[in-house]
N, CA, C and O of each residue as an XYZ file, in Angstrom:
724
protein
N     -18.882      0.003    -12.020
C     -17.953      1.061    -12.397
C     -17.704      1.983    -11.203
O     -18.739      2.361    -10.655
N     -16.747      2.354    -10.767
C     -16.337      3.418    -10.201
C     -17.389      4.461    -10.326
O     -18.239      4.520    -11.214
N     -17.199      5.414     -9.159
C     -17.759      6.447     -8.942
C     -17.111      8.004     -9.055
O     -17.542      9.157     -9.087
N     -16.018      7.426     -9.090
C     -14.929      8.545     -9.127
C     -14.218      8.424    -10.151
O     -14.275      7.280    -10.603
N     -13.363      9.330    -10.898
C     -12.658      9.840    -12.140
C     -11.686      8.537    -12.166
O     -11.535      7.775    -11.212
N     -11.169      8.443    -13.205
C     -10.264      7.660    -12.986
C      -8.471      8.097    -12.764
O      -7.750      8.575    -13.640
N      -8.059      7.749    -11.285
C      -7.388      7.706    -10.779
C      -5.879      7.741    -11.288
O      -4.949      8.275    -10.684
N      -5.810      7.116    -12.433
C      -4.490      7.153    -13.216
C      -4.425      8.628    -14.048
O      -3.345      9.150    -14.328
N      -5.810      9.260    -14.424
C      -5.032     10.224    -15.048
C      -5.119     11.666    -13.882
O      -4.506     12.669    -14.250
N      -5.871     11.732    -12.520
C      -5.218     12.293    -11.724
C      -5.492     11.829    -10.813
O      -6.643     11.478    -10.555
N      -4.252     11.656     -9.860
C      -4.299     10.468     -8.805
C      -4.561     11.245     -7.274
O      -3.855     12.037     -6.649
N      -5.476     10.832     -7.070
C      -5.873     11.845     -5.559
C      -5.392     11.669     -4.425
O      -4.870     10.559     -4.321
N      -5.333     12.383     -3.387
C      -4.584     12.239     -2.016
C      -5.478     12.173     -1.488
O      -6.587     12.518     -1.895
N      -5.089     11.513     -0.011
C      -5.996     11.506      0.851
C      -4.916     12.145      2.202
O      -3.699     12.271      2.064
N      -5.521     12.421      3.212
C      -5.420     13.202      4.686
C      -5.916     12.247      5.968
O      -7.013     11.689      5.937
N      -5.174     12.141      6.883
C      -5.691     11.745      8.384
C      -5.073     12.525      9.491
O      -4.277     13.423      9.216
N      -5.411     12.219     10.834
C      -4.548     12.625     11.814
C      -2.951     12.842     11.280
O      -2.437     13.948     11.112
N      -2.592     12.139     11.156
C      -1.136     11.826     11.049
C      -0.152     11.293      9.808
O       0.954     10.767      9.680
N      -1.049     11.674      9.131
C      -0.433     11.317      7.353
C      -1.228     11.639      6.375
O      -2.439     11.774      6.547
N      -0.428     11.860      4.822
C      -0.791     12.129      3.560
C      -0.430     11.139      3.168
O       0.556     10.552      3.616
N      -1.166     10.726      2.224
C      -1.221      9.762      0.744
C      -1.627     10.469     -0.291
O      -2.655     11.009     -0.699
N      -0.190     10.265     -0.697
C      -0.327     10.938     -2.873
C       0.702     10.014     -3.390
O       1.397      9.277     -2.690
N       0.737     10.112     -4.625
C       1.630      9.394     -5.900
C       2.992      9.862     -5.357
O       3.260     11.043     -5.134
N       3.778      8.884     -5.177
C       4.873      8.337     -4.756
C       5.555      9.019     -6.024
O       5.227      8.983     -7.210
N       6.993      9.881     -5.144
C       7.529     10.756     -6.567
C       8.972     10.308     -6.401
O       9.281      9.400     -5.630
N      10.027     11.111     -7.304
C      11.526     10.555     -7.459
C      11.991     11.328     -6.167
O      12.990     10.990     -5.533
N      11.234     12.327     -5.849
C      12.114     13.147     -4.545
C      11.674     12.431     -3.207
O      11.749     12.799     -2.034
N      11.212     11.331     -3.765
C      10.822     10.182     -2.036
C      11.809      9.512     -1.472
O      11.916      9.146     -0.302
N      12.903      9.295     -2.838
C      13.576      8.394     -2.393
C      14.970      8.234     -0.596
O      15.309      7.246      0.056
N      15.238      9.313     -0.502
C      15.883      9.803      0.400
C      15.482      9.269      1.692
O      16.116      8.727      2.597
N      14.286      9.562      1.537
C      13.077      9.330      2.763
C      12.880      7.550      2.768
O      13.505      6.771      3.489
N      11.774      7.178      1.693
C      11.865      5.493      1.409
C      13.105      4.500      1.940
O      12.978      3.530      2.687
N      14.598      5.123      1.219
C      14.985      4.278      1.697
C      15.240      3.765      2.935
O      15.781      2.664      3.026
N      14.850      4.564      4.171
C      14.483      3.998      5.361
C      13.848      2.767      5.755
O      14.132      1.827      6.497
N      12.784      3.126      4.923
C      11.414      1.949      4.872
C      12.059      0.859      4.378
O      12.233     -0.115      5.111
N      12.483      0.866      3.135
C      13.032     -0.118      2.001
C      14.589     -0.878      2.768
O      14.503     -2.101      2.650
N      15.537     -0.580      3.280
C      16.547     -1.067      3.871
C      16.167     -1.314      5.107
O      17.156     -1.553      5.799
N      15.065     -1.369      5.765
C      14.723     -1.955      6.929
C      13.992     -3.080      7.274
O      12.841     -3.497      7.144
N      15.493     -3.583      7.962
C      15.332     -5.105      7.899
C      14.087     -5.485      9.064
O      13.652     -6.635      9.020
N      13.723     -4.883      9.722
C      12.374     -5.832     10.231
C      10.911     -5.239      9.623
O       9.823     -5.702      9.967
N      11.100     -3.998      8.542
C      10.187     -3.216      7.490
C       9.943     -4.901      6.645
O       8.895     -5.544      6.586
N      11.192     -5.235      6.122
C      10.819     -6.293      5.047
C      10.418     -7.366      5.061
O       9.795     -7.919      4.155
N      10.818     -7.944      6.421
C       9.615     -9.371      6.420
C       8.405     -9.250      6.407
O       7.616    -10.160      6.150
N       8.012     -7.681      6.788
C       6.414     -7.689      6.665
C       5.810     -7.468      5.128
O       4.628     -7.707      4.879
N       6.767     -6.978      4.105
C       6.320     -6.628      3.188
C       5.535     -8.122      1.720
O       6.017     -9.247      1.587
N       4.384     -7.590      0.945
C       4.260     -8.696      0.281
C       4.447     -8.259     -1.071
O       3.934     -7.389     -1.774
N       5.536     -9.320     -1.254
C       6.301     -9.427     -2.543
C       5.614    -10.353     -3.546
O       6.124    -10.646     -4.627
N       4.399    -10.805     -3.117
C       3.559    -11.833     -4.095
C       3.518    -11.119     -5.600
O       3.427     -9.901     -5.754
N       3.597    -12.047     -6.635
C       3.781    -11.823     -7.677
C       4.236    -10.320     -7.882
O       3.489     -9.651     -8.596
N       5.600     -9.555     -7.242
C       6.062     -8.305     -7.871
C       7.388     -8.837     -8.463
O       7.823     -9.934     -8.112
N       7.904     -8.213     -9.184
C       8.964     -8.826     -9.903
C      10.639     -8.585     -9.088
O      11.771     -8.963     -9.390
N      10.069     -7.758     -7.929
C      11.419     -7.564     -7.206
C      11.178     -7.507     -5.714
O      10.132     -7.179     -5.153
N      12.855     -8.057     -4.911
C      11.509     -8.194     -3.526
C      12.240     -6.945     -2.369
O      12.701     -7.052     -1.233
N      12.086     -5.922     -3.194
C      11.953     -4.501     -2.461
C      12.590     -4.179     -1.157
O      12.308     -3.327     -0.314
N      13.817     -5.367     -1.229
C      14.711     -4.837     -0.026
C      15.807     -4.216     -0.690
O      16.472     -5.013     -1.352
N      16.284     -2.770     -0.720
C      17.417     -1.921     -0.826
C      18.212     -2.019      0.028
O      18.025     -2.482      1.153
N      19.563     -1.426     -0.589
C      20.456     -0.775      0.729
C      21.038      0.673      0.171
O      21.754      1.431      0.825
N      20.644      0.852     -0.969
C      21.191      2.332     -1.534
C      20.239      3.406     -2.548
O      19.713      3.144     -3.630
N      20.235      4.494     -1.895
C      19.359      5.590     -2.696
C      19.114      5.391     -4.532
O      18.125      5.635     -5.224
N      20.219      4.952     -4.827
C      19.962      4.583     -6.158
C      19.314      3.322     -6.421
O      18.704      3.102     -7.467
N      19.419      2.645     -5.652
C      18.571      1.340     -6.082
C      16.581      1.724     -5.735
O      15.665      1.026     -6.172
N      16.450      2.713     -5.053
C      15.415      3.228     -4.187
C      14.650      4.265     -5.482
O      13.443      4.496     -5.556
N      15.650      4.750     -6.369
C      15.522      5.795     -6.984
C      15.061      4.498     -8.310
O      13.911      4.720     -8.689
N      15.557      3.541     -8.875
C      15.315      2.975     -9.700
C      13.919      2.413     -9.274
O      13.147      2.529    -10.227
N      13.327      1.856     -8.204
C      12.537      1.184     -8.256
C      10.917      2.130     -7.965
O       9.772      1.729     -8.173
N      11.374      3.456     -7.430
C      10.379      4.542     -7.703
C       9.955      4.558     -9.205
O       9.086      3.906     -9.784
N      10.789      5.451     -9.638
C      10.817      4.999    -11.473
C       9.941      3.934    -11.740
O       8.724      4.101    -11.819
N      10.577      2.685    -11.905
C       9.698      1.513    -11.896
C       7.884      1.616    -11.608
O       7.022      1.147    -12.351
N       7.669      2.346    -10.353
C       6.077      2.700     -9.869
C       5.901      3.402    -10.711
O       4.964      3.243    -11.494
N       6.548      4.148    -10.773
C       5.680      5.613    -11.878
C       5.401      4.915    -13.113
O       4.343      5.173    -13.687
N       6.123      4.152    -13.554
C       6.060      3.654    -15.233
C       4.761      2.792    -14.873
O       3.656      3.012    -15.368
N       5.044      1.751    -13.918
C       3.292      0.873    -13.970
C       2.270      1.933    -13.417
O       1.093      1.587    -13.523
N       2.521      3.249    -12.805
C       1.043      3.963    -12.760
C       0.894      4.303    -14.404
O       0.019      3.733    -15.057
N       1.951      5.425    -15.122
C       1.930      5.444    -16.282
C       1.275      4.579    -17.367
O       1.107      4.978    -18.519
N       0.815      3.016    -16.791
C       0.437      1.963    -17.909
C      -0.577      1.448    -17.154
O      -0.858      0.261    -17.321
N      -1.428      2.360    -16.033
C      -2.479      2.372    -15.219
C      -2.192      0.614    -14.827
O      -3.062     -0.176    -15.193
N      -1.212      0.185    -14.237
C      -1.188     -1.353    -13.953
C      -1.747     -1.081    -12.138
O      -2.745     -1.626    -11.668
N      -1.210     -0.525    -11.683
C      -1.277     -0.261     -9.783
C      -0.984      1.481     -9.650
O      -0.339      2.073    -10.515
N      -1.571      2.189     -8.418
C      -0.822      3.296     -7.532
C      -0.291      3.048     -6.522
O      -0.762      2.443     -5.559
N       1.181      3.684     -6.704
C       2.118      3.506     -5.460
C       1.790      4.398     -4.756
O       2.316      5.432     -5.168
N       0.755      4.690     -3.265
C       0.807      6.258     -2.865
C       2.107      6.187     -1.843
O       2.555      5.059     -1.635
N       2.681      7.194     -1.256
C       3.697      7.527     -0.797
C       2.717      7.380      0.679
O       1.501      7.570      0.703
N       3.675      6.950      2.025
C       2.896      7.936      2.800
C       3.435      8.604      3.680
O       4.068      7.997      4.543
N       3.362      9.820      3.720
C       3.900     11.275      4.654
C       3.735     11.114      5.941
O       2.657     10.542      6.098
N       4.337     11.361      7.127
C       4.258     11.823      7.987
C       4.120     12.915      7.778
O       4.969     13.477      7.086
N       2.768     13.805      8.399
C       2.328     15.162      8.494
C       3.404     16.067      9.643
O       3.793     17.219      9.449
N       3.632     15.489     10.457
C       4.446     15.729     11.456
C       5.931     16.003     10.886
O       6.397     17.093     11.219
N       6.600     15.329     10.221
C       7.890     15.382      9.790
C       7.959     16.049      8.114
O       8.930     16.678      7.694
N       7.135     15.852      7.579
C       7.000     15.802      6.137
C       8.072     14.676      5.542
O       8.605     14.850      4.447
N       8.304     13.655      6.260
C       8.798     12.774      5.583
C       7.894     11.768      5.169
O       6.769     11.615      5.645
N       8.600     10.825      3.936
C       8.173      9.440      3.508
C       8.417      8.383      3.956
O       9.507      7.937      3.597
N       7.380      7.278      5.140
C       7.703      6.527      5.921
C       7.598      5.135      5.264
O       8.222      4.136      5.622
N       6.597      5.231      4.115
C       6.472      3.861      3.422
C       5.558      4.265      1.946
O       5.535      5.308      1.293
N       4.985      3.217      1.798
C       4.138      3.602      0.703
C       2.763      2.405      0.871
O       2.779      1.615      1.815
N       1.662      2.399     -0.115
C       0.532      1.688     -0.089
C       0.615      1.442     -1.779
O       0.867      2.314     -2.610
N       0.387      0.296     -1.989
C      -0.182     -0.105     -3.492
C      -1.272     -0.548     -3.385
O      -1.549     -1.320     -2.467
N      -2.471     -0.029     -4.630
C      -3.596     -0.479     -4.461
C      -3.770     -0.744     -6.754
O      -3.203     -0.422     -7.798
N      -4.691     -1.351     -6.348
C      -5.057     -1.889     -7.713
C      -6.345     -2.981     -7.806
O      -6.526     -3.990     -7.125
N      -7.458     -2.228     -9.262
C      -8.651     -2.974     -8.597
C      -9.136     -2.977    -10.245
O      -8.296     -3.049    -11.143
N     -10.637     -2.889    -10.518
C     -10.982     -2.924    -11.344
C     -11.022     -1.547    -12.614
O     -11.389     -1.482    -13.787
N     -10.541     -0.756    -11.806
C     -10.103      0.886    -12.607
C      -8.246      0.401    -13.246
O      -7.313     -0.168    -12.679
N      -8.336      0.713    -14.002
C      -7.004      0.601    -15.026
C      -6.273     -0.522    -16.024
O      -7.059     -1.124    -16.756
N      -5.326     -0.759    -16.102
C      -4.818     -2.248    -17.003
C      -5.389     -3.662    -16.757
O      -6.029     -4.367    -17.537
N      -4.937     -3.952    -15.260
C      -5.836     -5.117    -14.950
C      -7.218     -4.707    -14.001
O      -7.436     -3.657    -13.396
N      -8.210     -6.161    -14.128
C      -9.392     -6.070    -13.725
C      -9.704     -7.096    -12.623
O     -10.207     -8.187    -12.891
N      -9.322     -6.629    -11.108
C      -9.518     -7.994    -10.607
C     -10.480     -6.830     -9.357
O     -10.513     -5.626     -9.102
N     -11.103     -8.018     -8.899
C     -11.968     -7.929     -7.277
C     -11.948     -9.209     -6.559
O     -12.943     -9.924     -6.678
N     -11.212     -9.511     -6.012
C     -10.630     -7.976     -4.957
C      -9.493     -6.955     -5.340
O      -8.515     -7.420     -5.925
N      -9.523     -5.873     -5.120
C      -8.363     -5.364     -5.049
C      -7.540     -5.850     -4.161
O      -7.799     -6.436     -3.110
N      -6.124     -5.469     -4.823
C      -5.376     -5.596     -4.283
C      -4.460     -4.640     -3.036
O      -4.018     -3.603     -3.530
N      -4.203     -4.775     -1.920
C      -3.582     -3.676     -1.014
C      -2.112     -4.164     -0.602
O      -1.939     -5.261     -0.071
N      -1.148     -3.346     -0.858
C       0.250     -3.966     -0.238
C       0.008     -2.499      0.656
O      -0.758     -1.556      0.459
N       0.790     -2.705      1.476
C       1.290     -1.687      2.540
C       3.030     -1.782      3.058
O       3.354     -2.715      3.794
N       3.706     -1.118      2.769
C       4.947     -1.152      3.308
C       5.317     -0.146      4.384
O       4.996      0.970      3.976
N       5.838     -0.088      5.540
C       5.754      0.543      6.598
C       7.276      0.810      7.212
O       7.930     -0.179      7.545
N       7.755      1.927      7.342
C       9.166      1.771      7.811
C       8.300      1.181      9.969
O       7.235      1.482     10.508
N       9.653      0.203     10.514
C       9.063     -0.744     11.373
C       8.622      0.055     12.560
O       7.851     -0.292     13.455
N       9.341      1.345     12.378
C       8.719      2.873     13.540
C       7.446      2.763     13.216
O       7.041      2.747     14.379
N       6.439      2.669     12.560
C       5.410      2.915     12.562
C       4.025      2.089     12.290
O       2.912      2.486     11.948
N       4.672      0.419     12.654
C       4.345     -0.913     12.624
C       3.629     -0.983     13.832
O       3.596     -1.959     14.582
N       3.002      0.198     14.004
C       1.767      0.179     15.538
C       0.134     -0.167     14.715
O      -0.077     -0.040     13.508
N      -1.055     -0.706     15.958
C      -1.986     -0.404     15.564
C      -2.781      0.585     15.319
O      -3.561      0.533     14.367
N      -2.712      1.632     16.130
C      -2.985      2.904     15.566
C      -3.017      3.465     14.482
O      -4.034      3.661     13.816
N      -1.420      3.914     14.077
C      -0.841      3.789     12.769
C      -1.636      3.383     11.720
O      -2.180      4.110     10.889
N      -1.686      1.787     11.829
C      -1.955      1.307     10.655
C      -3.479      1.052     10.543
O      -4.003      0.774      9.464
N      -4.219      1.165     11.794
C      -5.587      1.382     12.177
C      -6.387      2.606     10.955
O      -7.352      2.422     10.212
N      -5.388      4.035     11.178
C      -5.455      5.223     10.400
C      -5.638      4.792      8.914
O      -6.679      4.750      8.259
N      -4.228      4.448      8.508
C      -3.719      3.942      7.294
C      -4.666      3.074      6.160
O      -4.695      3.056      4.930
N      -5.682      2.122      7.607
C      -6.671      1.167      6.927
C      -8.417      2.046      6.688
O      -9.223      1.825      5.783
N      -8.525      2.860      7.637
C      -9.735      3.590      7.456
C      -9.707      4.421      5.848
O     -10.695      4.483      5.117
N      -8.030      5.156      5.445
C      -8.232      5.951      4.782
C      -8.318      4.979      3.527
O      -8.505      5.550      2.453
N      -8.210      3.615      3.505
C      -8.480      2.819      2.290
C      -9.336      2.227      2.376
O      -9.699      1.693      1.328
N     -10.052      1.997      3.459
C     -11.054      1.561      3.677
C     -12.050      2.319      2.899
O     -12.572      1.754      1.938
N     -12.554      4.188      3.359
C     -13.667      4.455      3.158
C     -13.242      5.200      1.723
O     -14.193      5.799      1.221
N     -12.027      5.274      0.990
C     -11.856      5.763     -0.444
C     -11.608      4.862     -1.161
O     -11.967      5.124     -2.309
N     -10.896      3.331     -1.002
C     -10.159      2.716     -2.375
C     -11.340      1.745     -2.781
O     -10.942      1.059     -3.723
N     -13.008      1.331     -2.336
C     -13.344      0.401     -2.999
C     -14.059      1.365     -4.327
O     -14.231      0.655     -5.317
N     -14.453      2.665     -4.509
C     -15.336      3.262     -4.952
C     -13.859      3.839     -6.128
O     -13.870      3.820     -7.359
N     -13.035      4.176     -5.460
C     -11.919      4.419     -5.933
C     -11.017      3.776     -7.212
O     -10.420      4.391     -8.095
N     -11.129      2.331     -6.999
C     -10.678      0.812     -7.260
C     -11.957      0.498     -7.998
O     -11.710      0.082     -9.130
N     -13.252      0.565     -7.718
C     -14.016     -0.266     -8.818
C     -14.091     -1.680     -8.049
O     -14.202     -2.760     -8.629
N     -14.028     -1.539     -6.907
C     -13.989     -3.492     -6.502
C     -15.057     -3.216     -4.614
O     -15.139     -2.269     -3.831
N     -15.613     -4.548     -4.647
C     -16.771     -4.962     -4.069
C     -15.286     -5.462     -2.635
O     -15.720     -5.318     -1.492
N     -14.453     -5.742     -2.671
C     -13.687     -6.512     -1.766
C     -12.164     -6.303     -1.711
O     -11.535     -6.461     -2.757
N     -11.605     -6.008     -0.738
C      -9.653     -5.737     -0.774
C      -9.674     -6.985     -0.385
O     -10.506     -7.607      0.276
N      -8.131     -7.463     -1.121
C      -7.076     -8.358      0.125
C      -5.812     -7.823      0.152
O      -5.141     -7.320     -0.749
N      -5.564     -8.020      1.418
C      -4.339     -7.849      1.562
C      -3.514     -8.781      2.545
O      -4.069     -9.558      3.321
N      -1.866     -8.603      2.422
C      -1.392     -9.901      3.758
C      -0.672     -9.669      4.320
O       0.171     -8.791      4.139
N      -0.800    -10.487      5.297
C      -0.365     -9.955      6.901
C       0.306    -12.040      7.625
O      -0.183    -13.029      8.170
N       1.474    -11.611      7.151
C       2.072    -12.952      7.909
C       1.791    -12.591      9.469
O       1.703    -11.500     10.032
N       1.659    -14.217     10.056
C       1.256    -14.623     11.723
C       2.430    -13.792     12.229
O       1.968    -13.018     13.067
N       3.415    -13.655     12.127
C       4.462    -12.715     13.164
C       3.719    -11.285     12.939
O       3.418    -10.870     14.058
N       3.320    -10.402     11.969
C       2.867     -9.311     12.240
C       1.336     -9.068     12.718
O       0.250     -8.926     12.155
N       1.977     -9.102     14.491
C       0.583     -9.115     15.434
C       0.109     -7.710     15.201
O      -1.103     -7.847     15.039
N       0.381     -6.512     15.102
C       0.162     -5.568     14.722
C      -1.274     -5.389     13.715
O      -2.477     -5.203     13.902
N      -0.446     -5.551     12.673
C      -0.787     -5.610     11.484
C      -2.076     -6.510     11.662
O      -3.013     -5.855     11.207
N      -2.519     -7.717     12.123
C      -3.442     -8.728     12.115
C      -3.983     -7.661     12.797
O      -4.443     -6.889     11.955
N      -4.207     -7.108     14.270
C      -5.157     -6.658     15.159
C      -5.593     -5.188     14.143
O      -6.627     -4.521     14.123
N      -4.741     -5.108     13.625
C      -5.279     -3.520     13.201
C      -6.248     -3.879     11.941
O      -7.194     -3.128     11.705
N      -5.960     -5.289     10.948
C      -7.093     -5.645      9.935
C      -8.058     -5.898     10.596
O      -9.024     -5.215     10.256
N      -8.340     -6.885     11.767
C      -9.426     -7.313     12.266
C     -10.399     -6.744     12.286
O     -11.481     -7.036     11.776
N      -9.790     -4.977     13.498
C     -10.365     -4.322     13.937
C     -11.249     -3.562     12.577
O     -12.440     -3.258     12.509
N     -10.007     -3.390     11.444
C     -10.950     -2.746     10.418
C     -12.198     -3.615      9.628
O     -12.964     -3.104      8.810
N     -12.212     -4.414      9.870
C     -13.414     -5.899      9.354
C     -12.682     -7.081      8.733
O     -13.141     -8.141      8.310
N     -11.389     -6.621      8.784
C     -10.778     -7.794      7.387
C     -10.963     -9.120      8.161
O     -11.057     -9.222      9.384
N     -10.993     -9.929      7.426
C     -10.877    -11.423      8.032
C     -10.014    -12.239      7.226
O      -9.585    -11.961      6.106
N      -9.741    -13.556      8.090
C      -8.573    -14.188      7.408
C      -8.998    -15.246      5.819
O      -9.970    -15.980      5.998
N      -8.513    -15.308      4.761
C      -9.274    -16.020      3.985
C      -8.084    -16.738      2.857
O      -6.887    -16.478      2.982
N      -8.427    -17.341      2.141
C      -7.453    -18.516      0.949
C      -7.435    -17.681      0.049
O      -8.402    -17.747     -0.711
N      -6.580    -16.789     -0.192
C      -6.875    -15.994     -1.634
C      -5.573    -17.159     -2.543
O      -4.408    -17.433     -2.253
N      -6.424    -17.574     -3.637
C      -5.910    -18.175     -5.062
C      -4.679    -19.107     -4.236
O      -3.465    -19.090     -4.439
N      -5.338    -19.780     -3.403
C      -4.033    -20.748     -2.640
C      -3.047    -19.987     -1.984
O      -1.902    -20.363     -2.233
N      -3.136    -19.153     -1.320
C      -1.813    -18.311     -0.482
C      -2.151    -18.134      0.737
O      -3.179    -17.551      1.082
N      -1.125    -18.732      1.665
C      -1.914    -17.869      3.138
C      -1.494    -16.721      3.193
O      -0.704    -16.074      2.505
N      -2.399    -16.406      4.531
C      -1.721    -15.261      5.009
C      -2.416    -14.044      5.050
O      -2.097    -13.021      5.655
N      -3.620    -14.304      4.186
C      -4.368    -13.007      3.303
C      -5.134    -12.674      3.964
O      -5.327    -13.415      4.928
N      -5.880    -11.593      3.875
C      -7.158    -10.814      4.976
C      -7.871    -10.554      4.098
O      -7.305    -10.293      3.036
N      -9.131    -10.511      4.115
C      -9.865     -9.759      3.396
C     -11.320     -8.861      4.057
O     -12.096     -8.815      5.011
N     -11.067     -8.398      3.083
C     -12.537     -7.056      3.480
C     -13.774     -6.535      2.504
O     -13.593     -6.192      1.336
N     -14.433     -6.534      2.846
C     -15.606     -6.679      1.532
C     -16.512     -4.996      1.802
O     -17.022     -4.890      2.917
N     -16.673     -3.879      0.917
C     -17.295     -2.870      1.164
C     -18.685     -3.249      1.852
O     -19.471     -2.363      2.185
């Protein structure tokens, strides 16, 4: 069991150098759709089993599919956190996580990361992985994340490595990393 409250009925932020993570709201969208209509943002993104594959080109389509997050946090299925640039106070992407706390019960959790492609550095996402690293397994209820990282995003691979993830077969899919608390 978790160690911490459960997350769906108040969903916590976290802080780094260079960004906030909280629950992804309707006033993101402005910001998102940067992330979301960016075409070298979306080949990195994983669309594995989501029911839509999260490339926009208009605030309203951006605005519907926010909505959409809120309703599966609402039915504790996943959290969409938003994530801020501290620097800008804008919304550059978002993180989904989902583990053994809420509707479904799986370990590993699950981690998507979507990144507008400005900020597709290792550093960046170096940050991005510590702050899920040392909050979402205790957070989540799960012994292990995966998450995926196609062979073109060299980035993305050096920055899991570095955080412990390694490459592994999740349920027949390549591509996947994983990390074990």
């Amino acid at each position: 069991m978790p160690k911490n409250p459960n997350p769906y009925k108040n969903c916590p932020s976290f802080e780094s150098q260079h960004f906030m993570l909280r629950l992804v709201q309707i006033e993101d969208a402005d910001d998102l759709i940067i992330c979301y209509s960016d075409p070298e943002a979306q080949v990195l993104f994983n669309i594995d089993n989501f029911p839509a594959d999260c490339r926009y080109k208009t605030v309203e389509e951006m605005l519907g599919c926010i909505d959409f997050w809120l309703t599966e946090y609402a039915g504790e299925a996943y959290i969409r956190f938003c994530i801020v640039d501290k620097s800008s106070g804008k919304a550059v992407g978002t993180i989904e996580m989902f583990g053994m706390v809420g509707a479904y019960k799986v370990d590993p959790g699950i981690l998507r990361i979507d990144i507008a492609s400005n900020y597709e550095h290792t550093p960046y996402l170096d940050e991005l992985l510590n702050i899920c690293s040392e909050n979402f397994y205790d957070l989540f209820g799960v012994n292990n994340i995966v998450t995926k990282a196609i062979p073109q995003a060299n980035n993305r691979i050096n920055a899991l490595t570095a955080a412990g993830f390694h490459p592994c077969d999740f349920n027949g899919r390549a591509h996947y990393y994983l990390r074990t608390k």
